[in-house]
C-alpha positions as CSV (number, residue, x, y, z in Angstrom):
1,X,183.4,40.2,-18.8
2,X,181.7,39.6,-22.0
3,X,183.5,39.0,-25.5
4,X,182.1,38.4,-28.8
5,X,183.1,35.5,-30.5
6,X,183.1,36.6,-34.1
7,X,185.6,36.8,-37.2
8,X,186.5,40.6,-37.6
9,X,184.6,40.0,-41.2
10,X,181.6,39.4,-39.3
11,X,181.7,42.5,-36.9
12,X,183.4,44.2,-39.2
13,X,180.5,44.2,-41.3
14,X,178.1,44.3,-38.4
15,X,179.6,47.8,-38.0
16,X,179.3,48.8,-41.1
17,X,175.3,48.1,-41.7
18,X,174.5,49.6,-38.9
19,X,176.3,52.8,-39.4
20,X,174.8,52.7,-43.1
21,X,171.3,52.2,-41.5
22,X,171.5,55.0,-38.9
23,X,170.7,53.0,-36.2
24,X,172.6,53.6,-32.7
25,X,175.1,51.8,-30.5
26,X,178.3,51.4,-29.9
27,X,181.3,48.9,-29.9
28,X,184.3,48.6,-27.4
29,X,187.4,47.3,-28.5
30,X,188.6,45.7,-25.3
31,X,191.7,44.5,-23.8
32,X,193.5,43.7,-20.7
33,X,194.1,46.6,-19.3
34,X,189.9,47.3,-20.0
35,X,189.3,43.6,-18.7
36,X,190.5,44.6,-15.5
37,X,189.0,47.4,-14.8
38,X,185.8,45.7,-15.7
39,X,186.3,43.6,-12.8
40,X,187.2,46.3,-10.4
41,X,184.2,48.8,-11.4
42,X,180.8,47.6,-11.8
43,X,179.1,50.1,-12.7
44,X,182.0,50.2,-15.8
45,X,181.2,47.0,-16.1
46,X,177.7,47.1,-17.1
47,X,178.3,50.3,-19.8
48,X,181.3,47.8,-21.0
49,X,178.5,44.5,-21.3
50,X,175.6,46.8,-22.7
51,X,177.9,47.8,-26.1
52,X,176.1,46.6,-29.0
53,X,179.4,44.6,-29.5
54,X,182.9,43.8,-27.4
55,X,185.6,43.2,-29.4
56,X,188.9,42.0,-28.2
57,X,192.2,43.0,-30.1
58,X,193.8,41.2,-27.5
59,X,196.1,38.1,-28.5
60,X,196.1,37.2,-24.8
61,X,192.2,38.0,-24.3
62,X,191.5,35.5,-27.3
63,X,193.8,33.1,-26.2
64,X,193.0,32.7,-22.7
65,X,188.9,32.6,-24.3
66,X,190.2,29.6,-26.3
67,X,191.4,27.9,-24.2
68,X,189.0,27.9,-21.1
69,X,185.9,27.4,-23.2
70,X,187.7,24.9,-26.2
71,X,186.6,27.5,-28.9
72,X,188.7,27.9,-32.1
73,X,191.4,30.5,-31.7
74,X,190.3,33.8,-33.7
75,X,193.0,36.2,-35.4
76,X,193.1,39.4,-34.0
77,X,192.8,42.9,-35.6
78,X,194.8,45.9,-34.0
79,X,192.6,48.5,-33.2
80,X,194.4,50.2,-35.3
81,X,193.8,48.4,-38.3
82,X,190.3,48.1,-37.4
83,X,190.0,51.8,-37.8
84,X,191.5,51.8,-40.7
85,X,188.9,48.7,-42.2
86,X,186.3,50.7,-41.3
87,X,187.2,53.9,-42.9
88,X,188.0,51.9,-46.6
89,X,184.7,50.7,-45.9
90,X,182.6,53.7,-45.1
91,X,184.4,55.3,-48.3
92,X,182.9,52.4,-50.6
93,X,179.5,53.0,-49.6
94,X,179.6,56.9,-48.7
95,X,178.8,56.7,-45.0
96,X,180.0,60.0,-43.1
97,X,182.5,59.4,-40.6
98,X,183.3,62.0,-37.2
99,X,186.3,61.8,-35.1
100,X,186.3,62.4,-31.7
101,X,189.6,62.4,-29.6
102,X,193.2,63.1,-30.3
103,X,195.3,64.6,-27.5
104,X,195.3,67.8,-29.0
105,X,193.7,69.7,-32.0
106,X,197.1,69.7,-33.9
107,X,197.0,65.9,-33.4
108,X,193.2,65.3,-34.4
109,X,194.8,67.6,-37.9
110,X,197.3,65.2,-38.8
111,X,195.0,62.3,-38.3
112,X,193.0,63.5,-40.6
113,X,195.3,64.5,-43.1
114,X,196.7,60.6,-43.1
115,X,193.2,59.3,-43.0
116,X,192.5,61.7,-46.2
117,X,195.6,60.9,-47.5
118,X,194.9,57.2,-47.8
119,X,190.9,57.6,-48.4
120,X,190.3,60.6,-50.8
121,X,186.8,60.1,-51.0
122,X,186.5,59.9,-47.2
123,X,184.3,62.0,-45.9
124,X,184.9,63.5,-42.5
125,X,182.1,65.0,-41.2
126,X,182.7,66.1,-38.2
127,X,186.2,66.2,-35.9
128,X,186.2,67.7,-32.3
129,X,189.4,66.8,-29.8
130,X,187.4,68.0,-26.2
131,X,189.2,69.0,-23.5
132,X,190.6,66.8,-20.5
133,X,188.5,68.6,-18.1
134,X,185.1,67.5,-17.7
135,X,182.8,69.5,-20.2
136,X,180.0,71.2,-19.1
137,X,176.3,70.7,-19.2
138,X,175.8,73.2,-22.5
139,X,179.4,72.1,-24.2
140,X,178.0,68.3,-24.1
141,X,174.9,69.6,-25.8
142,X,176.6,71.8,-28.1
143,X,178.8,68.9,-29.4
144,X,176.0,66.0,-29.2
145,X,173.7,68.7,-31.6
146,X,176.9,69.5,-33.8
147,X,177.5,65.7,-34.5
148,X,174.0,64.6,-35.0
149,X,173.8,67.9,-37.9
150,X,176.9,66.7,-39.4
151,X,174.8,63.6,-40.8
152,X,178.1,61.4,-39.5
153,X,176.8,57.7,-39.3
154,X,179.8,56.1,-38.1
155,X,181.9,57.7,-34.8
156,X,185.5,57.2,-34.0
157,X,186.0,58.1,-30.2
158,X,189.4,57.7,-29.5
159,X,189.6,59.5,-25.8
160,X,191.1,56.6,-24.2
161,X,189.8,54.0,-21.1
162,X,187.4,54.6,-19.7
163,X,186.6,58.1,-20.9
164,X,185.4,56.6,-24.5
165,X,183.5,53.9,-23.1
166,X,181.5,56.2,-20.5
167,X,181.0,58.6,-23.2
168,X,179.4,56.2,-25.8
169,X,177.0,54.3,-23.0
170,X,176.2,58.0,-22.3
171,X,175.2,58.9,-25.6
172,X,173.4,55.9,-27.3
173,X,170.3,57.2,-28.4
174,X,171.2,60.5,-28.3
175,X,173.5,60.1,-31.6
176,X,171.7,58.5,-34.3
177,X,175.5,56.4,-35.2
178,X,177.1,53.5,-34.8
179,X,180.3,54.8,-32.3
180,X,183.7,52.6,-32.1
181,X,186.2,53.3,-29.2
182,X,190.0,53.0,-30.9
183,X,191.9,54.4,-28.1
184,X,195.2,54.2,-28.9
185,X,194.6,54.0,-32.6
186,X,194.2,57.8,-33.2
187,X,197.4,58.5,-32.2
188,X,198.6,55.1,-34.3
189,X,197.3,55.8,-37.2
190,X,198.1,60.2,-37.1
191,X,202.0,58.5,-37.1
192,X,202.4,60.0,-33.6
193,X,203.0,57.0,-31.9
194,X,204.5,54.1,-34.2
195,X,202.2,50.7,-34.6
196,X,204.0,47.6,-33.4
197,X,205.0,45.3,-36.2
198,X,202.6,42.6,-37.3
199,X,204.6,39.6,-35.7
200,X,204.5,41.9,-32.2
201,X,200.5,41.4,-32.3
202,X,200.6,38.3,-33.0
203,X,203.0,37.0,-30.6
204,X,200.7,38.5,-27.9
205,X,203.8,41.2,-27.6
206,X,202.0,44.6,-28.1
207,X,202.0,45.4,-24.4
208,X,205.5,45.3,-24.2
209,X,206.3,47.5,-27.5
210,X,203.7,50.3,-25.8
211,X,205.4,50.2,-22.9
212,X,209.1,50.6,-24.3
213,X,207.3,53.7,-26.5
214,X,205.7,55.2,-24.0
215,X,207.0,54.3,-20.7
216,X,206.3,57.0,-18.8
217,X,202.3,57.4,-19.9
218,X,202.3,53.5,-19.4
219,X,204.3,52.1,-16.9
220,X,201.8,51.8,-13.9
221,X,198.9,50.0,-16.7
222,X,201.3,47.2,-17.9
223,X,203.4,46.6,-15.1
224,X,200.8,46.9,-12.3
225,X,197.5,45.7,-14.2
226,X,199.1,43.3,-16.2
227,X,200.4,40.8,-13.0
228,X,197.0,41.3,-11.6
229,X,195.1,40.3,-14.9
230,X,197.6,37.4,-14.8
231,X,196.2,36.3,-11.0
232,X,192.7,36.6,-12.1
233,X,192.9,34.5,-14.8
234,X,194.7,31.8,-12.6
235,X,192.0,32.2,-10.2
236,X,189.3,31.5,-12.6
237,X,191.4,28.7,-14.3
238,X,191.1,26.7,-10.6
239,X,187.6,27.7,-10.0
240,X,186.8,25.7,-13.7
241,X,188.8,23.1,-12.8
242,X,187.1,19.9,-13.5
243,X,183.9,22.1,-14.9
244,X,182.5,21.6,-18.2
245,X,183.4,24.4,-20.9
């Protein structure tokens, strides 16, 4: 699977000129859970590679880069707080922002009352939460037409793995805006679900404060995927053994 190396200044920026530019593409914010079913799914695989960049907010994805190819370690950014980056910065410079996601419109309403809250001069666009169902043929069209009129230049899609990812490979080039999939951080940042404390992250820990706050949602992605990320990993670790990095 591939990873950017970068400093989150450096993508976080990337993100940022590209919105302000109008020019298309996408970024998935990746992590174990995503890692695995990369493996699993090819055809995932290759809308997961093709982002215009792949971000890890993974402690253990960073490590485990680190130390199979003997780069420096880089400091992660929470989804979350990535989201939040982004929005301080598309307030500076007056780039439109959409939301699309939230588990449910009254959700999708609080997050933007936080995110207004914190960013007065925000401007939100454009905010849609679709249904869980598939949407149809004229629904897609309606709400690809009703983003691109909004004038949004950068897109939150927070619909969770792999909806977000399938949806922004889908529509490249068919939004004139930079997308970002945040998951989890919709729901963060609205103050639905509470965000881990910074020493959690850090400790490579935030798997197992999810799973104690949701652990009915989350069980079977931590306790079954997580092992089997584990066993890949030691896989490849033998099959580099005595390989150059």
């Amino acid at each position: 699977m591939r990873l950017d190396y970068a400093e989150p200044q450096t993508y976080l920026a990337h993100i940022m000129d590209r919105a302000a530019s109008g020019q298309p593409g996408y970024c998935c914010i990746t992590d174990v859970h995503q890692c695995v079913r990369v493996h699993d799914n090819p055809r995932f695989a290759a809308k997961v590679n093709g982002a215009t960049l792949v971000i890890p907010d993974s402690v253990i994805l960073q490590r485990a880069r680190a130390l199979f190819h003997g780069v420096p370690y880089i400091e992660t950014m929470h989804g979350a707080d990535i989201m939040l980056e982004l929005c301080r910065r598309a307030e500076a410079q007056g780039v439109l922002i959409a939301l699309i996601g939230g588990r449910d419109d009254a959700a999708l309403a609080q997050l933007q009352h936080r995110l207004m809250a914190r960013f007065p001069a925000l401007e939100i666009a454009y905010a849609v939460s679709p249904p869980f169902r598939p949407q149809s043929a004229r629904e897609d069209t309606e709400m690809t037409g009703a983003i691109a009129a909004s004038g949004a230049r950068l897109v939150f899609v927070g619909l969770g793995c792999p909806k977000q990812e399938n949806w922004m490979a889908d529509h490249t080039g068919r939004i004139d805006a930079m997308m970002v999939g945040v998951g989890a951080a919709f729901d963060f940042n609205a103050g639905i679900v509470r965000l881990s404390p910074r020493w959690v992250h850090r400790a490579g820990l935030e798997w197992l404060h999810r799973l104690a706050s949701e652990p009915r949602r989350l069980w079977k992605r931590y306790l079954c995927t997580a092992p089997r990320f584990l066993w890949l990993l030691a896989r490849d670790a033998v099959k580099r053994r005595g390989k150059p990095a």
